[in-house]
mmCIF file as Biopython writes it, N, C-alpha, C and O atoms, coordinates in Angstrom:
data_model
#
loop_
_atom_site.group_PDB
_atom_site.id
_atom_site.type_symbol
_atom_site.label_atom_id
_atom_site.label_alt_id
_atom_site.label_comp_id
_atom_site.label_asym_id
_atom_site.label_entity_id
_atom_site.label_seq_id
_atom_site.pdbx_PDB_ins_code
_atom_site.Cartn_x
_atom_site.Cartn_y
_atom_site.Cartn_z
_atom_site.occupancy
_atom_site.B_iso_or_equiv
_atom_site.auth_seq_id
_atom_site.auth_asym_id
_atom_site.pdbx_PDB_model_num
ATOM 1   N N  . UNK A ? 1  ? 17.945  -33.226 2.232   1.0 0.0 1  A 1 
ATOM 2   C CA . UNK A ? 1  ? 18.130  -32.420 3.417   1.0 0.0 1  A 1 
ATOM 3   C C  . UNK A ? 1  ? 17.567  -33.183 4.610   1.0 0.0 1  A 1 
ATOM 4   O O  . UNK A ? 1  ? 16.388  -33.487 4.794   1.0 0.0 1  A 1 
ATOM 5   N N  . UNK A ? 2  ? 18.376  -33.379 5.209   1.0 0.0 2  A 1 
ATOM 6   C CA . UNK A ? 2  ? 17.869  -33.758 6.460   1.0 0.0 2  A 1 
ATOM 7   C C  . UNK A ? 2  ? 16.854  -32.908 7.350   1.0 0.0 2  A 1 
ATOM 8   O O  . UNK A ? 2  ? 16.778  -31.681 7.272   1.0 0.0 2  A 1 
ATOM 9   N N  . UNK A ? 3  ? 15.761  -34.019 8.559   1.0 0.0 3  A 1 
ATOM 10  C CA . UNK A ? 3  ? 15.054  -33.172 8.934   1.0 0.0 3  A 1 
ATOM 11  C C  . UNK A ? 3  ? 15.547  -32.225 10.196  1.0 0.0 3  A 1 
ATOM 12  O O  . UNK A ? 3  ? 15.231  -31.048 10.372  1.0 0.0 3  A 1 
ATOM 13  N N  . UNK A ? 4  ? 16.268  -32.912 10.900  1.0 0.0 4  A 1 
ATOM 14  C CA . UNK A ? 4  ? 16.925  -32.158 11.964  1.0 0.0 4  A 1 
ATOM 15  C C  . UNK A ? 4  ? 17.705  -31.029 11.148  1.0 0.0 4  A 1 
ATOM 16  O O  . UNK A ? 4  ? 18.127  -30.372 12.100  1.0 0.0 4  A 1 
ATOM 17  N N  . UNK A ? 5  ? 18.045  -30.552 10.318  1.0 0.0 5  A 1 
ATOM 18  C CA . UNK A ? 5  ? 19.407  -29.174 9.683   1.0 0.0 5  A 1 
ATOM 19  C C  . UNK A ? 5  ? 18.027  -28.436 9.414   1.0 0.0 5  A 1 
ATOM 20  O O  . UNK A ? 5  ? 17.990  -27.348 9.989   1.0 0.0 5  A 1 
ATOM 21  N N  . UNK A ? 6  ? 16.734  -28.783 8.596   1.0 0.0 6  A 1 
ATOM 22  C CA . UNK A ? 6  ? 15.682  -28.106 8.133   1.0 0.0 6  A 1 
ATOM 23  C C  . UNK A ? 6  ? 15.283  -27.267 9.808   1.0 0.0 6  A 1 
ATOM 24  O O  . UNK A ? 6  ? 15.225  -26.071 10.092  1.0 0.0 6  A 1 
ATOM 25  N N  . UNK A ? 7  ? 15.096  -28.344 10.539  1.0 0.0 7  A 1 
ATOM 26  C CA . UNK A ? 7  ? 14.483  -27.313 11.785  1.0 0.0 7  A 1 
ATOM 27  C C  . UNK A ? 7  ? 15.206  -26.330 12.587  1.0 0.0 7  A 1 
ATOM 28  O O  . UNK A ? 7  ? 14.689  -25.372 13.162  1.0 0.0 7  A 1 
ATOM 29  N N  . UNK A ? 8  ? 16.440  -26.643 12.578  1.0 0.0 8  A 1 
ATOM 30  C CA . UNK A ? 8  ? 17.685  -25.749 12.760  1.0 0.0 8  A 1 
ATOM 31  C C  . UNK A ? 8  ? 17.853  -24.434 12.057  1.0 0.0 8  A 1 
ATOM 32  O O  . UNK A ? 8  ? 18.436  -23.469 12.552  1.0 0.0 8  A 1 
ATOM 33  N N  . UNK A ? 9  ? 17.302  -24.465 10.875  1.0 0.0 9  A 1 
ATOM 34  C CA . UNK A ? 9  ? 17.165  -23.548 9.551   1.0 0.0 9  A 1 
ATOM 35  C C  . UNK A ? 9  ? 16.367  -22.882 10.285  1.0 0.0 9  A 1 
ATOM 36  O O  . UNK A ? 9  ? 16.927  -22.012 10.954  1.0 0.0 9  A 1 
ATOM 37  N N  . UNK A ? 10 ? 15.001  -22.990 10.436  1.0 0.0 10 A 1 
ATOM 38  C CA . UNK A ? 10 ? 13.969  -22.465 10.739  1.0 0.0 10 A 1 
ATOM 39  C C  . UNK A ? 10 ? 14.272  -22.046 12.354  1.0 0.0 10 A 1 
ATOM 40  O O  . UNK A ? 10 ? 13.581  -21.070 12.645  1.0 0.0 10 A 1 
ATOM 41  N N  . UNK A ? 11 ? 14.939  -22.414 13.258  1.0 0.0 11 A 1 
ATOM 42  C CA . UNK A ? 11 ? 15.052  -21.724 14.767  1.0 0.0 11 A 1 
ATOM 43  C C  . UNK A ? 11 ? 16.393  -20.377 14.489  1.0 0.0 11 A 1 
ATOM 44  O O  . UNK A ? 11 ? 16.600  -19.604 15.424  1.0 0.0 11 A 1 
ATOM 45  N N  . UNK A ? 12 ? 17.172  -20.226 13.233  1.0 0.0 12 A 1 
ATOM 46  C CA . UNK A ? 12 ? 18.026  -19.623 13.060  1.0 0.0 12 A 1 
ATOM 47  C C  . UNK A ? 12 ? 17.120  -18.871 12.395  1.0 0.0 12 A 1 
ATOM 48  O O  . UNK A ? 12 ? 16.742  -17.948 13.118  1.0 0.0 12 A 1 
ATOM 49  N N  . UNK A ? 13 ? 16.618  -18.868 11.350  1.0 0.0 13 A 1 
ATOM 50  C CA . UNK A ? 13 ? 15.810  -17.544 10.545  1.0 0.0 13 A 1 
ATOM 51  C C  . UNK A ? 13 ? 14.770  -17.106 11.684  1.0 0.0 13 A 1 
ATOM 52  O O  . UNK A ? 13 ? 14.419  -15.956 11.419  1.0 0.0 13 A 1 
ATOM 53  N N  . UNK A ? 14 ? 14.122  -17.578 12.873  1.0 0.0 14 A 1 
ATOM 54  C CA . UNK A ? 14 ? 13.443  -17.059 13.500  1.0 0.0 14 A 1 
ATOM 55  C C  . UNK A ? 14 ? 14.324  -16.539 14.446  1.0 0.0 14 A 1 
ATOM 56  O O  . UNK A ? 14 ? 13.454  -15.908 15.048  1.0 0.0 14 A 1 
ATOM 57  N N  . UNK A ? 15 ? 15.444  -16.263 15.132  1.0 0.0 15 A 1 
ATOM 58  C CA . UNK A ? 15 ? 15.872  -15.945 15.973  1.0 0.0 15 A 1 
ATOM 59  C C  . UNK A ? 15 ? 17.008  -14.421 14.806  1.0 0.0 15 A 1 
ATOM 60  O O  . UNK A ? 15 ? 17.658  -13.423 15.116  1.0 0.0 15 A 1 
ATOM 61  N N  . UNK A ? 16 ? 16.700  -15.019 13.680  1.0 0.0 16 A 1 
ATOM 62  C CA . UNK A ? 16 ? 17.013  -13.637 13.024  1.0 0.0 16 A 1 
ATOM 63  C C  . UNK A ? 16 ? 15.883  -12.273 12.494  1.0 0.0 16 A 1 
ATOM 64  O O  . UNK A ? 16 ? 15.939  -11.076 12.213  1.0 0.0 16 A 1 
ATOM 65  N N  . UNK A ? 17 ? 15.221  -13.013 12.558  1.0 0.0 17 A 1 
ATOM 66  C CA . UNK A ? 17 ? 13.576  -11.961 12.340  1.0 0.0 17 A 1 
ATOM 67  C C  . UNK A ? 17 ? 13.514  -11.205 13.734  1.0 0.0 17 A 1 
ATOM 68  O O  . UNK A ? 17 ? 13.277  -9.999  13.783  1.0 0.0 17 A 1 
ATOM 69  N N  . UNK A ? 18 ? 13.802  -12.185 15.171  1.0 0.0 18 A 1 
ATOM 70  C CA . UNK A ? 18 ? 13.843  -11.372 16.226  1.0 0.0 18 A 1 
ATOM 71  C C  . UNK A ? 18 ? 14.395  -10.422 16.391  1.0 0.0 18 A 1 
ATOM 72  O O  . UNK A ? 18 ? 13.713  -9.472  16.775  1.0 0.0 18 A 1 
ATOM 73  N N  . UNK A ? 19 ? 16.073  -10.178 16.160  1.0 0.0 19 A 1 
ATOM 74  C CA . UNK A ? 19 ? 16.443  -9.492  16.095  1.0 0.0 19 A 1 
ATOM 75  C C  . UNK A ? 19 ? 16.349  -8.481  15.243  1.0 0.0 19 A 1 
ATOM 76  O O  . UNK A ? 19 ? 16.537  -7.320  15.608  1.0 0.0 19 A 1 
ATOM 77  N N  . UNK A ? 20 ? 16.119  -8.731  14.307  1.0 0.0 20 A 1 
ATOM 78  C CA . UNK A ? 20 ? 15.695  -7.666  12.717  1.0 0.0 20 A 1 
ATOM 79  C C  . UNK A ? 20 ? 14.263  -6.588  13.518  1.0 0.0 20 A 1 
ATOM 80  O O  . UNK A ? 20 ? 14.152  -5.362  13.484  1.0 0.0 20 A 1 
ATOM 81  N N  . UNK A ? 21 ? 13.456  -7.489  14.095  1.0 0.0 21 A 1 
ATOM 82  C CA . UNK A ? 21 ? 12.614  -6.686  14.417  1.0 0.0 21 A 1 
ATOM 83  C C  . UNK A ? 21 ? 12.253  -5.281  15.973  1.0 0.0 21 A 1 
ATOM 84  O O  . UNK A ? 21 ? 11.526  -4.314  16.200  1.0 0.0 21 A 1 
ATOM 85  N N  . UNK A ? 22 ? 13.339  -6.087  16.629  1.0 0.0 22 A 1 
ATOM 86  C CA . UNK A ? 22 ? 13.564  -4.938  17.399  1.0 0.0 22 A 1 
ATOM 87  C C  . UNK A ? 22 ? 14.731  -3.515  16.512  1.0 0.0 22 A 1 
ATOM 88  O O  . UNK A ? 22 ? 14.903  -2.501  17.189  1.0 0.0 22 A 1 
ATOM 89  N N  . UNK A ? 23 ? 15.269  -3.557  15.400  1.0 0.0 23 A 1 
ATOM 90  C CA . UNK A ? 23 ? 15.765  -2.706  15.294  1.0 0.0 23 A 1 
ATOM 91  C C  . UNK A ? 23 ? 14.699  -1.861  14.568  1.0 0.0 23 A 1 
ATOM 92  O O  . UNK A ? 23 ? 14.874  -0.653  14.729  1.0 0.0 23 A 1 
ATOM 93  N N  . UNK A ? 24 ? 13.782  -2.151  13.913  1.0 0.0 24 A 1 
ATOM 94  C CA . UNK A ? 24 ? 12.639  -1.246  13.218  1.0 0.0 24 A 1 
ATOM 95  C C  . UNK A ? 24 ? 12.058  -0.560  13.844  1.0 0.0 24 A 1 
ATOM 96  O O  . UNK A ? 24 ? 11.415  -1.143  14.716  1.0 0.0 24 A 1 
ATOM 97  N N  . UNK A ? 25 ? 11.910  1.049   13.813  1.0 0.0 25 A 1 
ATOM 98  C CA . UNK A ? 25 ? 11.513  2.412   14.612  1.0 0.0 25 A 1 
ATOM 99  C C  . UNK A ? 25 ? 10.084  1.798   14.192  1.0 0.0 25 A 1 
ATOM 100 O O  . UNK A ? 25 ? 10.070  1.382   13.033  1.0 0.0 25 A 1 
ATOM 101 N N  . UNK A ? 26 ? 9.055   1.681   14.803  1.0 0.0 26 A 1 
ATOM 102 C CA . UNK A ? 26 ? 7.566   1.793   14.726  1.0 0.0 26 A 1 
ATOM 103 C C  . UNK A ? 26 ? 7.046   3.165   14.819  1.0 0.0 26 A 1 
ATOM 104 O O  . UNK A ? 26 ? 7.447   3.858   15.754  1.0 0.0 26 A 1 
ATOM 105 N N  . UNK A ? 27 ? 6.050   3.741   13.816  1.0 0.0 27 A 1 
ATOM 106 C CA . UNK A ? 27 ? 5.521   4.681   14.251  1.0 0.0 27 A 1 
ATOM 107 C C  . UNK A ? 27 ? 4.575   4.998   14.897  1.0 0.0 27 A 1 
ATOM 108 O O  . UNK A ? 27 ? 3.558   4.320   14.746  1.0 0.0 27 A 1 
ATOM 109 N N  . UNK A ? 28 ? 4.548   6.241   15.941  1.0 0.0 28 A 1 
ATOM 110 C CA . UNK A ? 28 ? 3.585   6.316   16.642  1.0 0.0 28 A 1 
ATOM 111 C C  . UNK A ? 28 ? 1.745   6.118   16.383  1.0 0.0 28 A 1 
ATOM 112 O O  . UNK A ? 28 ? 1.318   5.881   15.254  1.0 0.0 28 A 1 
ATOM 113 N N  . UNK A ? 29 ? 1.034   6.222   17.297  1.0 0.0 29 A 1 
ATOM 114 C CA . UNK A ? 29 ? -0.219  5.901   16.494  1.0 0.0 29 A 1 
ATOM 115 C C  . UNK A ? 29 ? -0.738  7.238   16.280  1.0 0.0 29 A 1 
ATOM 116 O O  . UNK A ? 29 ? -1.946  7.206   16.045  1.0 0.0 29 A 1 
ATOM 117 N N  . UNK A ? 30 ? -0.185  8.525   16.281  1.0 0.0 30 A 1 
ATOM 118 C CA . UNK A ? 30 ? -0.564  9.628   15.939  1.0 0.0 30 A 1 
ATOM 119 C C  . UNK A ? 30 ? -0.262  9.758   14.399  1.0 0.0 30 A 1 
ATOM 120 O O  . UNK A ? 30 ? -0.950  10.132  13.450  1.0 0.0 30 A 1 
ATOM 121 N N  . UNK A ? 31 ? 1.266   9.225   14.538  1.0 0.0 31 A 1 
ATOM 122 C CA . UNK A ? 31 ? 1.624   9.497   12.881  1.0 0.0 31 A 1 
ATOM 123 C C  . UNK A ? 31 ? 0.947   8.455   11.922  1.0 0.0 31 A 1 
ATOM 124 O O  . UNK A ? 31 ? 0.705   8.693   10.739  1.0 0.0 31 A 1 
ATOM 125 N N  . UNK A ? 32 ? 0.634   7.132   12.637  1.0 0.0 32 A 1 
ATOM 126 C CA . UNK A ? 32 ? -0.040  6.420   12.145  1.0 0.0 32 A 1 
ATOM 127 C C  . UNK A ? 32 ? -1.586  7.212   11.423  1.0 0.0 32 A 1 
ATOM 128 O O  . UNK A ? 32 ? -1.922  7.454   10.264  1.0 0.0 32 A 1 
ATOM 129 N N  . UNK A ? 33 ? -2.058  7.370   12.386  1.0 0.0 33 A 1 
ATOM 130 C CA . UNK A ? 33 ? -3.420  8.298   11.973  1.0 0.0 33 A 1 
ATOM 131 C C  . UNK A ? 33 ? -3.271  8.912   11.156  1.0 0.0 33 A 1 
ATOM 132 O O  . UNK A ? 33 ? -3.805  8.457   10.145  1.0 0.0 33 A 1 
ATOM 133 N N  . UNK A ? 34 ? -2.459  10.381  10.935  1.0 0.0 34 A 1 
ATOM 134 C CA . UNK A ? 34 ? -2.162  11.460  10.092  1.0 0.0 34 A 1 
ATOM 135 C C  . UNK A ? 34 ? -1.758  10.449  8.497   1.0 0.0 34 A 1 
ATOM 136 O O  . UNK A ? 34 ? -2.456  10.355  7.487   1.0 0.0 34 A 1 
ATOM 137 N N  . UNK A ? 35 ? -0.504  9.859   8.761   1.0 0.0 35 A 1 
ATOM 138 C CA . UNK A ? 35 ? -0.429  10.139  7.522   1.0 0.0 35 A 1 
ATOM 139 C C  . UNK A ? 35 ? -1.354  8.370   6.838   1.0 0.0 35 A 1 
ATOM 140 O O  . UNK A ? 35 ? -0.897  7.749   5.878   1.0 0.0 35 A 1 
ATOM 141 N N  . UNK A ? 36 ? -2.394  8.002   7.474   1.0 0.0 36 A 1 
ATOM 142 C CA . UNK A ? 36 ? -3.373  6.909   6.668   1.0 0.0 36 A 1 
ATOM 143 C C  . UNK A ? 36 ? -4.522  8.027   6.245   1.0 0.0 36 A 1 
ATOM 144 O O  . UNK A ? 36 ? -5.203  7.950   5.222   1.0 0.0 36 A 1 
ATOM 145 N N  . UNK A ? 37 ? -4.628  9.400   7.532   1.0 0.0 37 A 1 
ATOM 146 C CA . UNK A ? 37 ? -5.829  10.268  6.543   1.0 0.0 37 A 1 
ATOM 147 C C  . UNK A ? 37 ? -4.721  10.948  5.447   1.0 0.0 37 A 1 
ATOM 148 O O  . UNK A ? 37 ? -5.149  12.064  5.150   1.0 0.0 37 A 1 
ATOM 149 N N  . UNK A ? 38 ? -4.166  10.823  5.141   1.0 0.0 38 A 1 
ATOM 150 C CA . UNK A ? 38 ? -3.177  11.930  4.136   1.0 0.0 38 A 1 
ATOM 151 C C  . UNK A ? 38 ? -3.408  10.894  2.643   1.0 0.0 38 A 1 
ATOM 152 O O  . UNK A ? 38 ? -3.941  11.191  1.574   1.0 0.0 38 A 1 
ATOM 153 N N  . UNK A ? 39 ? -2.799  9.659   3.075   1.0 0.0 39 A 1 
ATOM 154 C CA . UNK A ? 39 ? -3.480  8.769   1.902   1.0 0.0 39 A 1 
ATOM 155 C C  . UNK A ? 39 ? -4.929  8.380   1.542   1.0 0.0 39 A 1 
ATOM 156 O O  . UNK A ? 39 ? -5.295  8.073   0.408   1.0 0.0 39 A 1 
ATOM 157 N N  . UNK A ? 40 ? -5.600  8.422   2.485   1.0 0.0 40 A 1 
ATOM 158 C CA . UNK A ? 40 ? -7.427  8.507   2.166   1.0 0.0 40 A 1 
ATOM 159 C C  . UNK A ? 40 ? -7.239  10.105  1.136   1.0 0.0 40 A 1 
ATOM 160 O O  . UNK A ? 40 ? -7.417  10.143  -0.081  1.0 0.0 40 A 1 
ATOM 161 N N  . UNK A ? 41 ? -6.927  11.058  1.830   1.0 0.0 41 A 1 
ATOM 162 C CA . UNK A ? 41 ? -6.917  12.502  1.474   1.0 0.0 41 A 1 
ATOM 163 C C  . UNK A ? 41 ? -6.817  12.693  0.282   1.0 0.0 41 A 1 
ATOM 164 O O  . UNK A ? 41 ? -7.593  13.348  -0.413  1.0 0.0 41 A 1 
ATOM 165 N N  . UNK A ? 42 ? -5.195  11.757  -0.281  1.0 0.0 42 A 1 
ATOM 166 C CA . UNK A ? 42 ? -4.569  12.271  -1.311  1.0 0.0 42 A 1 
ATOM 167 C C  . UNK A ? 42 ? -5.581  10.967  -2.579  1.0 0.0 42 A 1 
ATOM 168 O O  . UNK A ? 42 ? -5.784  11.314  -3.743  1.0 0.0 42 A 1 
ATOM 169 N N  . UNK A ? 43 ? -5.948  9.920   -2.182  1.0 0.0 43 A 1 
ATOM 170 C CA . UNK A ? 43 ? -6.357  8.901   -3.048  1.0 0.0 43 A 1 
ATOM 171 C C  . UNK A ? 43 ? -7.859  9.502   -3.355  1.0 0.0 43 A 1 
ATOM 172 O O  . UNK A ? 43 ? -8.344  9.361   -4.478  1.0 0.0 43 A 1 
ATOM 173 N N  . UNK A ? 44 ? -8.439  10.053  -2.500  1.0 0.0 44 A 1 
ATOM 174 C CA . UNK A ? 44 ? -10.323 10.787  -3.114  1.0 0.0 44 A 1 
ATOM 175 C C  . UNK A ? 44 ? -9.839  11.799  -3.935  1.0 0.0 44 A 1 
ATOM 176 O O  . UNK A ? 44 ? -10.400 11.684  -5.024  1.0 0.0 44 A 1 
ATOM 177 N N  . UNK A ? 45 ? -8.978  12.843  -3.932  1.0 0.0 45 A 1 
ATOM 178 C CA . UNK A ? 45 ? -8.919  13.686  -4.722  1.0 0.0 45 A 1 
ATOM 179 C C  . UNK A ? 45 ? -8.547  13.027  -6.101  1.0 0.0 45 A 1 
ATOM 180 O O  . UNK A ? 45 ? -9.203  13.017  -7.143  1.0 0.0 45 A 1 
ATOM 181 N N  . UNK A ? 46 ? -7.789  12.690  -5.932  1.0 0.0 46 A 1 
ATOM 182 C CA . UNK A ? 46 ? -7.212  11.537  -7.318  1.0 0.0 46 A 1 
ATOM 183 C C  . UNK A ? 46 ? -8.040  10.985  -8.157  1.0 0.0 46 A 1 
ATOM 184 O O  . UNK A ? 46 ? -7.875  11.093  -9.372  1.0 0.0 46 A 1 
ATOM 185 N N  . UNK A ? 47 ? -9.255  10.176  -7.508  1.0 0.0 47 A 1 
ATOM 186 C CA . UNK A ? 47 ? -9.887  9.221   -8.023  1.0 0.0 47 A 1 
ATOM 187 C C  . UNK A ? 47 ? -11.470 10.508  -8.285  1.0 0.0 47 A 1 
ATOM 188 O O  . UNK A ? 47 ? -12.455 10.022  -8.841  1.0 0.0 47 A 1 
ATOM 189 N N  . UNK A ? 48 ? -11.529 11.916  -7.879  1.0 0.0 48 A 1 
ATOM 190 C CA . UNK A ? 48 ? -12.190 13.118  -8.333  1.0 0.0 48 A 1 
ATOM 191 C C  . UNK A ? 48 ? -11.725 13.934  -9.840  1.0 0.0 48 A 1 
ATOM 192 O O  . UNK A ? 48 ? -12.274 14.308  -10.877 1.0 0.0 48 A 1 
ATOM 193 N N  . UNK A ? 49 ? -10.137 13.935  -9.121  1.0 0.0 49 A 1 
ATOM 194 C CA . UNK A ? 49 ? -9.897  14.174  -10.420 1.0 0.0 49 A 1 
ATOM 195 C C  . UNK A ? 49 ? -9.804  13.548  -12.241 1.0 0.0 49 A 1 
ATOM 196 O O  . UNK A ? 49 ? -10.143 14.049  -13.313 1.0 0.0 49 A 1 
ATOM 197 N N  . UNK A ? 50 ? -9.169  12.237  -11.845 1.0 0.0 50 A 1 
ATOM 198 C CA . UNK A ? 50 ? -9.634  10.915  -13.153 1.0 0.0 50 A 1 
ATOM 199 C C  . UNK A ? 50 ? -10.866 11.057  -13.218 1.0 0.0 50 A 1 
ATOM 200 O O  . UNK A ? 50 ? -11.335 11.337  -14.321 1.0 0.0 50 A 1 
ATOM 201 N N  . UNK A ? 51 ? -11.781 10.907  -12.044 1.0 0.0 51 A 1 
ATOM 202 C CA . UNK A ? 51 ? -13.161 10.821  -12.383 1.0 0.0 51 A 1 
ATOM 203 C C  . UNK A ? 51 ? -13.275 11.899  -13.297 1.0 0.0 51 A 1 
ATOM 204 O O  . UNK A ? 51 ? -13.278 11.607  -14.493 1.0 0.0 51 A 1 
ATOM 205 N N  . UNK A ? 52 ? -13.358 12.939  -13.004 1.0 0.0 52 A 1 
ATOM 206 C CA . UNK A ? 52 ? -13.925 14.533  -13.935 1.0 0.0 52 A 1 
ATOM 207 C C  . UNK A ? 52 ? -13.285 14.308  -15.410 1.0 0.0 52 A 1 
ATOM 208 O O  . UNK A ? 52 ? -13.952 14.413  -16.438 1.0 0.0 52 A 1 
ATOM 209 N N  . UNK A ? 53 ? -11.792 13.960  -15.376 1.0 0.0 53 A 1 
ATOM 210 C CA . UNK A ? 53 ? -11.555 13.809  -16.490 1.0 0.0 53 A 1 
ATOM 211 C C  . UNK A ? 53 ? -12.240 12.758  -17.495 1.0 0.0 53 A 1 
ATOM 212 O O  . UNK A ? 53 ? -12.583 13.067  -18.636 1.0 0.0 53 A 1 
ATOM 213 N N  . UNK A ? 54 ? -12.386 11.571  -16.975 1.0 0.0 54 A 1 
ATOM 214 C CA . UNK A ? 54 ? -13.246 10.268  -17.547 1.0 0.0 54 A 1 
ATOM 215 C C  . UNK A ? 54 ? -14.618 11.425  -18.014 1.0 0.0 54 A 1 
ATOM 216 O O  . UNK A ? 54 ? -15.117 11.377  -19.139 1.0 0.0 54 A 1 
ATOM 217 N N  . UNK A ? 55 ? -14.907 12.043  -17.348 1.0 0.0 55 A 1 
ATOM 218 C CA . UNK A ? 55 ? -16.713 12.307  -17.374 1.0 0.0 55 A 1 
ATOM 219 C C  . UNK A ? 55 ? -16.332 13.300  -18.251 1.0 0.0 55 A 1 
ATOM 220 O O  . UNK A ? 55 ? -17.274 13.272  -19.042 1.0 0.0 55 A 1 
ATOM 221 N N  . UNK A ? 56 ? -15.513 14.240  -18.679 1.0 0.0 56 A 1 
ATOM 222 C CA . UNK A ? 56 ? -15.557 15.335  -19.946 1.0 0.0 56 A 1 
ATOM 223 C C  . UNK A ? 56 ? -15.108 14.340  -21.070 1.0 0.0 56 A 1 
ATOM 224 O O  . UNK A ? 56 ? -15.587 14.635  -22.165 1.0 0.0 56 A 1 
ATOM 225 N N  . UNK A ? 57 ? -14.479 13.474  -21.065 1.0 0.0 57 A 1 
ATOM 226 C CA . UNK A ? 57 ? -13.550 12.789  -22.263 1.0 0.0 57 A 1 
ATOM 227 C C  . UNK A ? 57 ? -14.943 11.827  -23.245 1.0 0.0 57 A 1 
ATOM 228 O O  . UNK A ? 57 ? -15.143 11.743  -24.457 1.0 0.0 57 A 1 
ATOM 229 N N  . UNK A ? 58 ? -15.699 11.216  -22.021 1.0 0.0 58 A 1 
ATOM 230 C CA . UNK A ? 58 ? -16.498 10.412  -22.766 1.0 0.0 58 A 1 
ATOM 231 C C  . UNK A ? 58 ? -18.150 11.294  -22.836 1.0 0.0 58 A 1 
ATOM 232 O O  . UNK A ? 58 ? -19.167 10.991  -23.459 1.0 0.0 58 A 1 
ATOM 233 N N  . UNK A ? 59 ? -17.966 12.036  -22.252 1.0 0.0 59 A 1 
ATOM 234 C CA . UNK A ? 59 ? -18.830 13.202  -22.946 1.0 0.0 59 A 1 
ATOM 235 C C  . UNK A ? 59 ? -18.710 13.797  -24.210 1.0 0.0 59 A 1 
ATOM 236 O O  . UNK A ? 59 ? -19.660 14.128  -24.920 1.0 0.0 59 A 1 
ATOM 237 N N  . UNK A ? 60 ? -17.472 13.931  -24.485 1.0 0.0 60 A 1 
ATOM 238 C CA . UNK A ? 60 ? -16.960 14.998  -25.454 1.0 0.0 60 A 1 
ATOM 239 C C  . UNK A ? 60 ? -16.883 13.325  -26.647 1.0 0.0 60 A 1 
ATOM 240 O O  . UNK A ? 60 ? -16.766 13.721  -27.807 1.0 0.0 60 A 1 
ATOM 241 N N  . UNK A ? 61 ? -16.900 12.633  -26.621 1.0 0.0 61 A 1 
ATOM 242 C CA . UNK A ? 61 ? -16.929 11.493  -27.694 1.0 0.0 61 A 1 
ATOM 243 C C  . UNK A ? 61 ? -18.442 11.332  -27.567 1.0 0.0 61 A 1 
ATOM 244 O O  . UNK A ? 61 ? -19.084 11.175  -28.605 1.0 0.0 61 A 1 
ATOM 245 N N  . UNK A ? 62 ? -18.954 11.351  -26.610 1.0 0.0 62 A 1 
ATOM 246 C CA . UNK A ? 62 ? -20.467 10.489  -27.236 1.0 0.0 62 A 1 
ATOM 247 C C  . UNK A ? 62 ? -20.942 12.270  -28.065 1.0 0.0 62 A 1 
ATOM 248 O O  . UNK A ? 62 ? -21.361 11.897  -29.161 1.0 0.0 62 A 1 
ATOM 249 N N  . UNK A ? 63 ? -20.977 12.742  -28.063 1.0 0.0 63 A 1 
ATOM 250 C CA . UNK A ? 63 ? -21.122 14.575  -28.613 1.0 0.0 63 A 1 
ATOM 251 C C  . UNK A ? 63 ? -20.874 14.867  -29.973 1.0 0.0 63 A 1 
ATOM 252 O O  . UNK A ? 63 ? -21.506 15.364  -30.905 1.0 0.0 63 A 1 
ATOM 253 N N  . UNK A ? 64 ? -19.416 14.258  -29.728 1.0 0.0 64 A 1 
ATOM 254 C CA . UNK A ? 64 ? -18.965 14.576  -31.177 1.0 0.0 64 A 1 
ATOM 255 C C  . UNK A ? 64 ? -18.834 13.501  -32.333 1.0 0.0 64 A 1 
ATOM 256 O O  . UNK A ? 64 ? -19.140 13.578  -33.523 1.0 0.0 64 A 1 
ATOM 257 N N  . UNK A ? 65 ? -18.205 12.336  -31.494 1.0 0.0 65 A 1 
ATOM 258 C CA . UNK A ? 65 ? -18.086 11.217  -32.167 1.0 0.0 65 A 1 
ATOM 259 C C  . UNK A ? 65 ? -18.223 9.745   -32.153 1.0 0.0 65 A 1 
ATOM 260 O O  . UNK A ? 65 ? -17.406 8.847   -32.360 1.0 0.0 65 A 1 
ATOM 261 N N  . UNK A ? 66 ? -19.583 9.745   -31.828 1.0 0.0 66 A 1 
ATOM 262 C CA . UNK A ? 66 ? -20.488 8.363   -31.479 1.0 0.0 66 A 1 
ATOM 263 C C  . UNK A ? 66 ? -22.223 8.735   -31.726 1.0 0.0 66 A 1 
ATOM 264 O O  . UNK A ? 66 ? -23.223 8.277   -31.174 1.0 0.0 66 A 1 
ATOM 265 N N  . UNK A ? 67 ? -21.970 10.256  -33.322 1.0 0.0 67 A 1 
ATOM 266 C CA . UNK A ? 67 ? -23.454 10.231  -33.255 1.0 0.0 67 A 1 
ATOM 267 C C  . UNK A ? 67 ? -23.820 9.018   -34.377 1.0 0.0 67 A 1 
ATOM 268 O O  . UNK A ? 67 ? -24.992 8.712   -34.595 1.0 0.0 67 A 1 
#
């Protein structure tokens, strides 16, 4: 490959990312906010709930069956 077609490559894929990127809706920084606390929100409960379960499961084995 020649080096001049390689850099040509690269001013064509960048002048296609340009365009690619003005068509992408950005979201606001409100919705931004909301829904990053919605995933904090939804990932602590999650990792409460596995937790509780982990903490009865290996309770209930060291109890019954790890005397």
């Amino acid at each position: 490959m020649k080096i001049s077609n390689f850099f040509q490559k690269i001013v064509i894929f960048l002048k296609e990312v340009r365009l690619e990127m003005k068509k992408v809706n950005w979201p606001t920084r409100k919705e931004t906010i909301k829904y990053t606390l919605l995933v904090i929100g939804v990932s602590a409960v999650l990792a409460i709930f596995l937790g509780g379960w982990d903490f009865i499961f290996s309770t209930l084995l060291s109890k019954f069956l790890l005397r």
